[in-house]
C-alpha positions as CSV (number, residue, x, y, z in Angstrom):
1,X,-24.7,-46.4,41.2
2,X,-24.5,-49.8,40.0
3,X,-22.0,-51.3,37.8
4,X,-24.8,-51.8,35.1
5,X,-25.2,-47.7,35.4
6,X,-21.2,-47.4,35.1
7,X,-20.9,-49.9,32.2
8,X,-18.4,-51.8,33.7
9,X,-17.6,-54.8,32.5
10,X,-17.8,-57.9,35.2
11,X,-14.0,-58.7,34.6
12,X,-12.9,-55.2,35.2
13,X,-14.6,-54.5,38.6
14,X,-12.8,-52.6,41.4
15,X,-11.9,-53.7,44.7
16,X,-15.5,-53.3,46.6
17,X,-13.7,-51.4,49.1
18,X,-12.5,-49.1,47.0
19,X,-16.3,-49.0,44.8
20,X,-17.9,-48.2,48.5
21,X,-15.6,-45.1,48.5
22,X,-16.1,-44.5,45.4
23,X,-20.1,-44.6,46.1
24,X,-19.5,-42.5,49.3
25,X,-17.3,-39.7,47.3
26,X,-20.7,-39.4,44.1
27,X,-23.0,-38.5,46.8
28,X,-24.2,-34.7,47.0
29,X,-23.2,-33.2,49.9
30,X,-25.5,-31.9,51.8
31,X,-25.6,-27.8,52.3
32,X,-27.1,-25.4,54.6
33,X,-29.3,-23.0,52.4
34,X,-28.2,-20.4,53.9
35,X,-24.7,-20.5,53.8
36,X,-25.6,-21.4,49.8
37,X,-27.2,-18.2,49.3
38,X,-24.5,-15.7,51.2
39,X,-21.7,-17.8,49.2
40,X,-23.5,-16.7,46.1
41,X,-24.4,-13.4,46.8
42,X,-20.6,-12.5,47.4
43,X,-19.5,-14.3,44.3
44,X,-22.0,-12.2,42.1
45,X,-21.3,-8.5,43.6
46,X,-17.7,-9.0,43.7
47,X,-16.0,-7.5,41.0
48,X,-13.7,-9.9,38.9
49,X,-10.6,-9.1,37.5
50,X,-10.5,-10.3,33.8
51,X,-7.6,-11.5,32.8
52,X,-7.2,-10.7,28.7
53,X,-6.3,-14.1,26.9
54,X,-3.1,-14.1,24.7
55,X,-5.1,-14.8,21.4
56,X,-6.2,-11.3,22.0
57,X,-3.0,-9.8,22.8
58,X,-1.2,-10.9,19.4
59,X,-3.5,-9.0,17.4
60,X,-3.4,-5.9,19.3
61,X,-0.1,-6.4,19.4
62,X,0.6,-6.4,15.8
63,X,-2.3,-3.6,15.3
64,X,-0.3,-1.4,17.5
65,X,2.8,-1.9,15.5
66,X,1.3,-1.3,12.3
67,X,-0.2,1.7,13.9
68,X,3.3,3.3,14.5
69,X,4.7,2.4,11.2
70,X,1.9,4.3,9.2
71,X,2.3,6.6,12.3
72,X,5.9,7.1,11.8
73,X,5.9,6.6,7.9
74,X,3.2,9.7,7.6
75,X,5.2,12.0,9.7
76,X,8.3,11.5,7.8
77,X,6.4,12.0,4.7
78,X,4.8,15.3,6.3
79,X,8.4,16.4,7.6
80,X,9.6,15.4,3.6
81,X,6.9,17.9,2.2
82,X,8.7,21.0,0.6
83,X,10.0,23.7,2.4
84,X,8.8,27.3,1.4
85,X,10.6,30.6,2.5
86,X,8.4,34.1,3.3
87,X,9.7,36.7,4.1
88,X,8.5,40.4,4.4
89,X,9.8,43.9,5.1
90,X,8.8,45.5,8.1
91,X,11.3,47.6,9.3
92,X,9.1,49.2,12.8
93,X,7.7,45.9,13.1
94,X,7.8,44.2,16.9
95,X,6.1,41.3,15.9
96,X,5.3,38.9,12.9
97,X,3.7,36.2,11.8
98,X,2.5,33.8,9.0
99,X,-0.7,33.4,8.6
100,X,-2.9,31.2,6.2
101,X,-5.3,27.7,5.3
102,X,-2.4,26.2,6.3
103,X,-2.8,27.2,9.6
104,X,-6.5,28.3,10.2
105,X,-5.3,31.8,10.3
106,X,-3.7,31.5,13.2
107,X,-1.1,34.3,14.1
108,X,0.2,32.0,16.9
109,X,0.8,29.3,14.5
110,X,4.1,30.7,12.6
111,X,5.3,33.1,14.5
112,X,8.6,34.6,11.7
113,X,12.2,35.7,13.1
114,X,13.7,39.1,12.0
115,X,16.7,38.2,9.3
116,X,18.2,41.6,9.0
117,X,17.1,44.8,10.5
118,X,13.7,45.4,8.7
119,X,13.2,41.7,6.6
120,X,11.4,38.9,8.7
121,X,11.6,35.5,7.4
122,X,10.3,32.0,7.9
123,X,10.8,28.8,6.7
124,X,7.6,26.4,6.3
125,X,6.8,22.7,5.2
126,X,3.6,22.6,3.0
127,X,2.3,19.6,1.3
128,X,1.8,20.0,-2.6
129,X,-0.6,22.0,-3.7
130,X,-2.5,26.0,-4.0
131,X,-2.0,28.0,-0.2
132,X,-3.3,30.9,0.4
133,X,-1.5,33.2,2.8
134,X,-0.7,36.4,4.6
135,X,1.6,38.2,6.9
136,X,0.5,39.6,10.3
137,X,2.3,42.3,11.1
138,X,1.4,44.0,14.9
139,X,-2.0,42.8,14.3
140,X,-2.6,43.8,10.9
141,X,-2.9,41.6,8.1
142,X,-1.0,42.3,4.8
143,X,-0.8,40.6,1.6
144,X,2.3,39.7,0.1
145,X,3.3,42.5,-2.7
146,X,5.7,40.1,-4.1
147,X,3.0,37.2,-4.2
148,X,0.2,36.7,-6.8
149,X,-2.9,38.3,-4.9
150,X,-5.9,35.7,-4.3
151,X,-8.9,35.7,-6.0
152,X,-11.1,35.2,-2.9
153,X,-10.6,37.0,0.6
154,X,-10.7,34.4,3.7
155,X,-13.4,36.1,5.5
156,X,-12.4,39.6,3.9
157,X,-8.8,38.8,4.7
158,X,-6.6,40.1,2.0
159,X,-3.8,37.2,0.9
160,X,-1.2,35.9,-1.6
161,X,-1.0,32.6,-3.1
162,X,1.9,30.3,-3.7
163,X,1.5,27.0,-5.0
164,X,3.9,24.0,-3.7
165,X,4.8,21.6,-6.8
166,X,3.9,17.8,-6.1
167,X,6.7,15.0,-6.2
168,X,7.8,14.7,-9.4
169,X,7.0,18.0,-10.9
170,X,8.5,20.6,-11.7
């Protein structure tokens, strides 16, 4: 290069000695093709690691925390919801449960503890609102006598209703 090509003005030219090496160091070097094309082939197959820039990391960061606050806020709402006692007599019973929309129907779901020597008992948390319910009693399915009947049968499943007040109501 020239010092017209740099733009260097006459009074601020470098030592030649040090412009030759400068001239020397702005040449290509020269490179076997072949040791070109096995340099790139093992830079493109190999894997890289990436490496996940902090500008990403803050807002993940913060998204993970508000995740655990709405996380943590809508459990303790759900454990807040009202609690709801059943209970049922079944003095020969061996085994009962509560079953209802609540919990798909699920006899596993609630299983119910024996209070006294034939009344089983259970406390629940339901959010506000019309459930409709039963006991399973060795298998069977009962209504509860005490319990308005429902109107409709879940899958010609006899049940009771009870209806947990909102906040604020009574």
């Amino acid at each position: 290069m020239t010092d017209h090509e740099l733009k260097i003005p006459a009074d601020e030219r470098l030592d030649p000695t040090v412009e030759r090496a400068a001239t020397l160091l702005r040449r290509p070097e020269p490179v076997r093709q072949a040791w070109r094309d096995e340099l790139l082939a093992r830079v493109s197959t190999r894997p890289r690691a990436r490496r996940i820039p902090m500008r990403v990391w803050i807002p993940v960061g913060i998204a993970a925390v508000l995740c655990a606050v709405v996380g943590v806020e809508r459990y303790a709402r759900r454990d807040s919801g009202d609690r709801v006692r059943f209970s049922v007599s079944a003095p020969s019973a061996k085994q009962v449960s509560l079953v209802g929309d609540f919990n798909s129907w699920n006899p596993a779901a609630v299983p119910m503890r024996r209070g006294s020597s034939d009344v089983w008992v259970v406390d629940v948390r339901l959010e506000p609102g019309r459930h409709v319910f039963a006991f399973s009693i060795d298998g069977s399915i009962r209504a509860d006598s005490a319990a308005p009947r429902a109107v409709e049968d879940d899958f010609g499943v006899p049940g009771s209703v009870v209806v947990v007040p909102g906040r604020g109501t009574d």
